[in-house]
C-alpha positions as CSV (number, residue, x, y, z in Angstrom):
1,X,0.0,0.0,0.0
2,X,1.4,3.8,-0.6
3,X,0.8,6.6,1.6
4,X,0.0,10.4,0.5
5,X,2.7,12.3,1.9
6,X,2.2,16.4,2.4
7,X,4.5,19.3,1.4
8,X,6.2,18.7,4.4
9,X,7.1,15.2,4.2
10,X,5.1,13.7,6.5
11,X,1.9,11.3,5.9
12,X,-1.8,12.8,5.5
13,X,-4.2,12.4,7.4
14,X,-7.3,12.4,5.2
15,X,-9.1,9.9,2.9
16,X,-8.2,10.2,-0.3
17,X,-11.3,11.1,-3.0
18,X,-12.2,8.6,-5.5
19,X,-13.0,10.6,-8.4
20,X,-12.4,8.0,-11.4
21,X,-15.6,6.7,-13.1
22,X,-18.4,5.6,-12.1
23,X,-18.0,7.4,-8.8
24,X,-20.6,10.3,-9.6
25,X,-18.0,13.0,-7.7
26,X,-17.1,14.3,-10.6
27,X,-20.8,14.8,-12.1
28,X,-21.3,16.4,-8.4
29,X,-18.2,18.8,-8.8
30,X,-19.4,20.4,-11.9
31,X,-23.1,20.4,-11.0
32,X,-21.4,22.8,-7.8
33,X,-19.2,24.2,-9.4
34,X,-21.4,26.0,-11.9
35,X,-24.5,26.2,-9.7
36,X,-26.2,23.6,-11.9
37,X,-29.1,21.9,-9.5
38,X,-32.5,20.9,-10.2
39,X,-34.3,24.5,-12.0
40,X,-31.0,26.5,-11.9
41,X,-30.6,28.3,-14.4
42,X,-33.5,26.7,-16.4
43,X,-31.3,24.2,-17.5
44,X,-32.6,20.9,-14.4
45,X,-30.2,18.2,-13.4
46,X,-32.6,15.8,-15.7
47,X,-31.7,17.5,-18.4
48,X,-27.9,16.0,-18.5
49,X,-26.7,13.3,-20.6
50,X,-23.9,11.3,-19.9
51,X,-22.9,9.7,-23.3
52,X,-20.1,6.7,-23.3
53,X,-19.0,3.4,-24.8
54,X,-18.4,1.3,-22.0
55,X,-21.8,-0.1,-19.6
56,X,-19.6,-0.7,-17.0
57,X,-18.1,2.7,-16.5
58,X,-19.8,5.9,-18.3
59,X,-23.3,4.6,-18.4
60,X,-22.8,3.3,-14.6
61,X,-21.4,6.6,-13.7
62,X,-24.7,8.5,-15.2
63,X,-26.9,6.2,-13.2
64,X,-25.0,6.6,-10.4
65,X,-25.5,10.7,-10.8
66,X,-29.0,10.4,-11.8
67,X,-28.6,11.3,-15.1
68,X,-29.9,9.7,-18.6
69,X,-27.5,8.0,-20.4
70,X,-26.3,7.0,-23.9
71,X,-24.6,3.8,-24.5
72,X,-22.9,4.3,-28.5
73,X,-22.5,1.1,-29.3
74,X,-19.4,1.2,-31.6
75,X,-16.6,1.4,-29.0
76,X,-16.1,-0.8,-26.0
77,X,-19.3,-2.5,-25.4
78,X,-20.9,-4.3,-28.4
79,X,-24.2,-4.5,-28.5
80,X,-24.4,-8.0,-27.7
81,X,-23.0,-7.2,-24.4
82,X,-25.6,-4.6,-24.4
83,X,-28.8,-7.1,-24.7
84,X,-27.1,-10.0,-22.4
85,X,-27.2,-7.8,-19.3
């Protein structure tokens, strides 16, 4: 296992944020971060899209943010994998 050290050499403290996909943090961090929540703006939170080609990863991480999704089917996951699950 490898620590997180600080500018100061010495170990932190803190948990360390899982941001990689399909952790919705990200998806979270830009809603905040430009004031985007459900009627803000006029532009609602079910009015994102997260588009990918991998089911286990992009289309996970828009389910797990609550958002609609779009699986393109010509990159990772074919669209047999698609109908099996």
């Amino acid at each position: 296992m490898t620590s997180l050290n600080n500018e100061e050499g010495s170990a932190r403290t803190e948990m360390p944020v899982i941001c990689g996909k399909p952790n919705p943090y990200v998806i979270n961090l830009i809603c905040k971060e430009n004031g985007i929540k459900q009627d803000s703006h006029g532009v609602p939170l079910e009015k994102m899209v997260m588009i990918g080609d991998n089911l286990h990863t992009d289309i996970r991480l828009g389910a797990n943010a609550s958002i609609d999704t779009c699986l393109v089917l010509t990159g990772v996951s074919p669209s047999a994998e698609y109908v099996q699950e």
